[in-house]
Biopython code that builds the backbone (N, CA, C, O; Angstrom):
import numpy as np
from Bio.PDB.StructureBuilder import StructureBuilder

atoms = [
    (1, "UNK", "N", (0.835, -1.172, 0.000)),
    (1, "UNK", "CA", (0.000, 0.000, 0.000)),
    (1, "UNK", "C", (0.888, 1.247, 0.000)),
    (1, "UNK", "O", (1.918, 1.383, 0.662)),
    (2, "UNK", "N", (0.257, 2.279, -0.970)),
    (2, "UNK", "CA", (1.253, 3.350, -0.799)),
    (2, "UNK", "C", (0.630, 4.399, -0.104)),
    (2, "UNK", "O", (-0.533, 4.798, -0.174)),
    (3, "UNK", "N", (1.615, 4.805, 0.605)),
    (3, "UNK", "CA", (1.478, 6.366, 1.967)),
    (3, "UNK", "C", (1.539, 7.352, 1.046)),
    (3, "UNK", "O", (2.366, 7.194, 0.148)),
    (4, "UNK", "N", (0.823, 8.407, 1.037)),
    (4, "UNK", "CA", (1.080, 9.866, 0.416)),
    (4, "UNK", "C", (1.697, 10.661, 1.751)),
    (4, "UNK", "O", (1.241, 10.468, 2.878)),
    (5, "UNK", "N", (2.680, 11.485, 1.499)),
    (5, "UNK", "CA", (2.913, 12.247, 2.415)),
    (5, "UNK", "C", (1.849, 13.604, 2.468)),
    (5, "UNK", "O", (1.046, 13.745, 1.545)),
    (6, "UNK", "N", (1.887, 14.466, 3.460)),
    (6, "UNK", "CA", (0.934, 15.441, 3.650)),
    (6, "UNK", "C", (1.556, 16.799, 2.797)),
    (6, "UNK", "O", (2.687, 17.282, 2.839)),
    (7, "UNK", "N", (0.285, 17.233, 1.967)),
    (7, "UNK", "CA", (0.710, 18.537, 0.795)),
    (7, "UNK", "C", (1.581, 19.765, 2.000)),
    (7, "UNK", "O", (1.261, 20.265, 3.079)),
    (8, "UNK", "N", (2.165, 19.808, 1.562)),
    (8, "UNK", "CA", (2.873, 21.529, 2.020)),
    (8, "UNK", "C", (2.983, 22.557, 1.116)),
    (8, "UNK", "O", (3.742, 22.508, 0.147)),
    (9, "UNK", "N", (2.331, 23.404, 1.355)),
    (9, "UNK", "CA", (2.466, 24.725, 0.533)),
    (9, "UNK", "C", (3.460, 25.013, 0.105)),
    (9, "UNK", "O", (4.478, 24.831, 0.773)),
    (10, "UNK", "N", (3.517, 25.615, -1.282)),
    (10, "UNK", "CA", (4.336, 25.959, -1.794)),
    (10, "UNK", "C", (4.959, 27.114, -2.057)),
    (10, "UNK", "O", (4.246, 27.729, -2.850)),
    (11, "UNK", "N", (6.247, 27.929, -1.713)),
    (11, "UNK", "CA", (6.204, 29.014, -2.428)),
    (11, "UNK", "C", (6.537, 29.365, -3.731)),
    (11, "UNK", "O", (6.900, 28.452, -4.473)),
    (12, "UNK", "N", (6.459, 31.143, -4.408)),
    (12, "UNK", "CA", (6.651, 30.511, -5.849)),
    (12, "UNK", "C", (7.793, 30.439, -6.606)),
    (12, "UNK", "O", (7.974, 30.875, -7.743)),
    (13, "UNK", "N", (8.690, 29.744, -5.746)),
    (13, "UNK", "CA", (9.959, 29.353, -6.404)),
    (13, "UNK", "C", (9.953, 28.087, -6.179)),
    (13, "UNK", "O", (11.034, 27.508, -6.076)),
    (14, "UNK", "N", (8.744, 27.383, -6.055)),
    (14, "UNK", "CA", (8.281, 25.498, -5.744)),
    (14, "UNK", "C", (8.844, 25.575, -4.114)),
    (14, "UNK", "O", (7.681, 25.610, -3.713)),
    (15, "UNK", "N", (9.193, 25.600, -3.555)),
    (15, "UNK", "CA", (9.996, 25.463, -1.952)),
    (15, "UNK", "C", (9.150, 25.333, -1.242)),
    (15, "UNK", "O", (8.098, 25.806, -1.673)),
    (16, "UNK", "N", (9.071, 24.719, 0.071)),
    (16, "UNK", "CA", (8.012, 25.367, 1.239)),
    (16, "UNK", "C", (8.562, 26.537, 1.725)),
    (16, "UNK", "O", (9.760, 26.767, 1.557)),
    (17, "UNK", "N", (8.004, 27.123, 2.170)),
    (17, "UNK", "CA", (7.668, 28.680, 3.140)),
    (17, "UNK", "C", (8.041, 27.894, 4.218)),
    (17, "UNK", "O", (7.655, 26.738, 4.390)),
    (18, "UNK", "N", (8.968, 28.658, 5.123)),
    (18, "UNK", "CA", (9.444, 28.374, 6.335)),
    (18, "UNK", "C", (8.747, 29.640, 7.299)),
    (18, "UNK", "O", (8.965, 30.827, 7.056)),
    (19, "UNK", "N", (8.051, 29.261, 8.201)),
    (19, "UNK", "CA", (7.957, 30.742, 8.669)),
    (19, "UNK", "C", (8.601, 30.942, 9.707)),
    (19, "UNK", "O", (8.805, 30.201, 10.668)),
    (20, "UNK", "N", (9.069, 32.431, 9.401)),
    (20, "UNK", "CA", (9.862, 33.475, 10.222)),
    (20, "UNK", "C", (9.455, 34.322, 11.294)),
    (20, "UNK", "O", (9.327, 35.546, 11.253)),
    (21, "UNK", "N", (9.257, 33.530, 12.287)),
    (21, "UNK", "CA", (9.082, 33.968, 13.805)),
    (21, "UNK", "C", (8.932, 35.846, 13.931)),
    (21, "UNK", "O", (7.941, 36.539, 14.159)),
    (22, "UNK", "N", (10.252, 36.192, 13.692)),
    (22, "UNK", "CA", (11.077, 37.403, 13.654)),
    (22, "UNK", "C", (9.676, 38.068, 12.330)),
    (22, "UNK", "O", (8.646, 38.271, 12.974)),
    (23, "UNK", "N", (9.554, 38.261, 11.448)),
    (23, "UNK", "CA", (8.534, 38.706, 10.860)),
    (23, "UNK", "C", (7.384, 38.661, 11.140)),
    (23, "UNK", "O", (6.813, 39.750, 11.199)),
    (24, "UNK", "N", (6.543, 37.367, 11.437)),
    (24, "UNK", "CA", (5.640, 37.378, 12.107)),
    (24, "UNK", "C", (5.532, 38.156, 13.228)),
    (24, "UNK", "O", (4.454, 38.743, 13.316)),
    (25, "UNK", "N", (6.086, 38.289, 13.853)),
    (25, "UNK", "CA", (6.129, 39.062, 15.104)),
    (25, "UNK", "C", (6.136, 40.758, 14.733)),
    (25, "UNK", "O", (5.249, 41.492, 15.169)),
    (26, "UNK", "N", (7.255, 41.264, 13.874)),
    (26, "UNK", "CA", (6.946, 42.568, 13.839)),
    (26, "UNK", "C", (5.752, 42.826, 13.079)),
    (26, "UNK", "O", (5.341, 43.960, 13.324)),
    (27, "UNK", "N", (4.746, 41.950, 11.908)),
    (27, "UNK", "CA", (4.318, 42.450, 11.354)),
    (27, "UNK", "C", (2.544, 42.493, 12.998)),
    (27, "UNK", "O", (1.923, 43.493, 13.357)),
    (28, "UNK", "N", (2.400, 41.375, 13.376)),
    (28, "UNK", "CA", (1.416, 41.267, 14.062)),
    (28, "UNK", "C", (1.856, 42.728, 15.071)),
    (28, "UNK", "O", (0.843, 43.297, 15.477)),
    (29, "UNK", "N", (3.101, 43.353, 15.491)),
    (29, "UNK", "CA", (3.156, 44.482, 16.304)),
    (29, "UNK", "C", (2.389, 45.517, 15.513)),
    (29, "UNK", "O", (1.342, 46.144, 15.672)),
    (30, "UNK", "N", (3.350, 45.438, 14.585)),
    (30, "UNK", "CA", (1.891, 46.674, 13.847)),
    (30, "UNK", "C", (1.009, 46.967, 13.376)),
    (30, "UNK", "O", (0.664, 48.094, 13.020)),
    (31, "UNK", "N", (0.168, 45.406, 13.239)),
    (31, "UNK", "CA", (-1.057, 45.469, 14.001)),
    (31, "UNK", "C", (-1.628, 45.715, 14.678)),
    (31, "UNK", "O", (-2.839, 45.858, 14.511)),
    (32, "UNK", "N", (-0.794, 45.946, 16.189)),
    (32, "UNK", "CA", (-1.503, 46.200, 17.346)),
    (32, "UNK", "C", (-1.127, 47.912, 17.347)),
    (32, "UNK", "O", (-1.953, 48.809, 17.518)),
    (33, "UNK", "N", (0.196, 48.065, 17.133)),
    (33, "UNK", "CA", (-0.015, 49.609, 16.865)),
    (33, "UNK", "C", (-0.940, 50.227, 16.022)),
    (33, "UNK", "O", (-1.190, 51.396, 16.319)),
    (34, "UNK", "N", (-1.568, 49.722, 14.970)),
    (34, "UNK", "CA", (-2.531, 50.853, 14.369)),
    (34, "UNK", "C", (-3.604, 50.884, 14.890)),
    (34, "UNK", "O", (-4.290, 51.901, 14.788)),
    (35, "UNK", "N", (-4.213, 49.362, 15.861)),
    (35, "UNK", "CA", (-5.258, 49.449, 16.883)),
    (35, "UNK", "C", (-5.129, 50.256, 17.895)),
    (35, "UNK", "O", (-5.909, 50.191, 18.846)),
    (36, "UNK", "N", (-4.353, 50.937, 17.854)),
    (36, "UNK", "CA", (-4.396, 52.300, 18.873)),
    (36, "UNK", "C", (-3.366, 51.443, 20.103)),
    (36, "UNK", "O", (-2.769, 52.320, 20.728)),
    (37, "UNK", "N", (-3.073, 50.373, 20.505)),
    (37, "UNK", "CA", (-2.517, 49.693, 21.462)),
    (37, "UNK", "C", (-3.416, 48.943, 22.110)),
    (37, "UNK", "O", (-3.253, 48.631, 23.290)),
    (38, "UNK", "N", (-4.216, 48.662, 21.566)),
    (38, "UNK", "CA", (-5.561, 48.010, 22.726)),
    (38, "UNK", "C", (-5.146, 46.765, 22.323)),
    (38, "UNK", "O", (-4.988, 46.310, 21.190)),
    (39, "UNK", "N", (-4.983, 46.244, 23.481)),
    (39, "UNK", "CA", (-4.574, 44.770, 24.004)),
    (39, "UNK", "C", (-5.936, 44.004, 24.237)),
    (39, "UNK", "O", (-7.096, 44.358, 24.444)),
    (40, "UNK", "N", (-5.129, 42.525, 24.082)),
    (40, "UNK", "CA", (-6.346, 41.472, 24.702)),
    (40, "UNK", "C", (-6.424, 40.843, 22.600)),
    (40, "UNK", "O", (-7.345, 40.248, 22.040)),
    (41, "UNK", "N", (-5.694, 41.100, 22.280)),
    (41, "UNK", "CA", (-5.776, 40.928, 20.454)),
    (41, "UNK", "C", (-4.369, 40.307, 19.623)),
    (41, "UNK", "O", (-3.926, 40.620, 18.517)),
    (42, "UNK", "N", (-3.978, 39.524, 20.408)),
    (42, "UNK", "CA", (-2.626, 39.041, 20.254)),
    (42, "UNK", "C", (-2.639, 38.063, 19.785)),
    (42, "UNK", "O", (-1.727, 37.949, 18.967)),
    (43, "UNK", "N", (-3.264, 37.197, 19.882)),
    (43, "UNK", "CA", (-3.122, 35.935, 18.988)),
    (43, "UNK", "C", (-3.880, 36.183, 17.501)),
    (43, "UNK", "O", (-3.589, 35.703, 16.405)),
    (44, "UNK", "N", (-5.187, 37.308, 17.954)),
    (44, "UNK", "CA", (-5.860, 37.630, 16.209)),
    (44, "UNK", "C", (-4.770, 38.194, 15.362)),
    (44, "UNK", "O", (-4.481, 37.860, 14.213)),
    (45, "UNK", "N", (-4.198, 39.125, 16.129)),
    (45, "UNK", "CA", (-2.608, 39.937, 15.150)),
    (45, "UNK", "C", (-1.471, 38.794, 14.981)),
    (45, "UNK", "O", (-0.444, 39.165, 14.413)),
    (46, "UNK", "N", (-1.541, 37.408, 15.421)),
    (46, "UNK", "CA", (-0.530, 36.833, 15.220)),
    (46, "UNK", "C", (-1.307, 36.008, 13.851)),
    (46, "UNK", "O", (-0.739, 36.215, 12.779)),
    (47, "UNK", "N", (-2.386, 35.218, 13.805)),
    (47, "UNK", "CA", (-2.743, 34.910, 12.930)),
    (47, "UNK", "C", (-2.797, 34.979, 11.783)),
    (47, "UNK", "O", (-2.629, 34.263, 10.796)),
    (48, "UNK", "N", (-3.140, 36.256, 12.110)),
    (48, "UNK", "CA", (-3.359, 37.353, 10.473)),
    (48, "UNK", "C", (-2.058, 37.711, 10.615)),
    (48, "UNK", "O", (-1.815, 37.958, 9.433)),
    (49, "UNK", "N", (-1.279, 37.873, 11.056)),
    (49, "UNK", "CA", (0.322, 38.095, 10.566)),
    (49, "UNK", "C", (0.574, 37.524, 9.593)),
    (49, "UNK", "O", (0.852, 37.992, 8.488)),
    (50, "UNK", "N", (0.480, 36.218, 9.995)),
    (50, "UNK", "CA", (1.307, 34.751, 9.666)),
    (50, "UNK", "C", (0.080, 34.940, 8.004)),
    (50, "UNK", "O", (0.732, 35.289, 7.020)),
    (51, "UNK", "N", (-1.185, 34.779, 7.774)),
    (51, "UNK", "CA", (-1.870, 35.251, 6.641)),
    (51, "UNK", "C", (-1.245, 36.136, 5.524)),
    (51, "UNK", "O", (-1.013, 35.874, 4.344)),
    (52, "UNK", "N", (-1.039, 37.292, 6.273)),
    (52, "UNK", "CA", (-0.308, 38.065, 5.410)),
    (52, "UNK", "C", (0.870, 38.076, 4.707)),
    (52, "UNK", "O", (1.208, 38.813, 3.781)),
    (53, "UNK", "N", (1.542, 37.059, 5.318)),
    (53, "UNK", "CA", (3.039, 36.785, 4.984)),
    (53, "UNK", "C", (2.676, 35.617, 4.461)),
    (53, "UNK", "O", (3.520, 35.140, 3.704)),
    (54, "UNK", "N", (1.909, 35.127, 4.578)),
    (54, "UNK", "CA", (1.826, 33.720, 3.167)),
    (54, "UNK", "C", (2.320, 32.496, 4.172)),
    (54, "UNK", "O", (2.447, 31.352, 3.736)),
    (55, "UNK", "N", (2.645, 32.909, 5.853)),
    (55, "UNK", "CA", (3.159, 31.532, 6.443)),
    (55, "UNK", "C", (2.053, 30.788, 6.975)),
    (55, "UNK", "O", (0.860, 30.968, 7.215)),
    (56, "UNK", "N", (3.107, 29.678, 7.085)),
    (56, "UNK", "CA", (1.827, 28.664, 7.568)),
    (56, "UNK", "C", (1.904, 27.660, 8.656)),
    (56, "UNK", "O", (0.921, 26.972, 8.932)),
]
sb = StructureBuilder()
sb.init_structure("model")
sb.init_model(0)
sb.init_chain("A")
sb.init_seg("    ")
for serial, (resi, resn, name, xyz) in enumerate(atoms, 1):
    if name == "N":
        sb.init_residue(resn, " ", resi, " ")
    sb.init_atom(name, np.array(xyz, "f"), 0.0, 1.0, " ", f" {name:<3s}", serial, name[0])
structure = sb.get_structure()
């Protein structure tokens, strides 16, 4: 019987996307900076970080 391994996204130079902690992170900060600083929204700005940057 044959195993398929599990799809990984691709980026578009064929590669997987590694994601970058260090980016994710500043981009979800300025997220929270244009929310004026209102906290309690840290994992939604990390999410959508990681969205925006194509990581996964």
């Amino acid at each position: 019987m044959s195993q398929r391994s599990a799809e990984i996204p691709l980026s578009r130079a064929g590669q997987a996307r590694k994601s970058d902690p260090a980016q994710v992170a500043q981009r979800a900060y300025e997220r929270f900076v244009q929310r004026g600083g209102e906290h309690g929204h840290d994992q939604e700005d990390w999410l959508e970080a990681e969205k925006e940057l194509g990581h996964q």
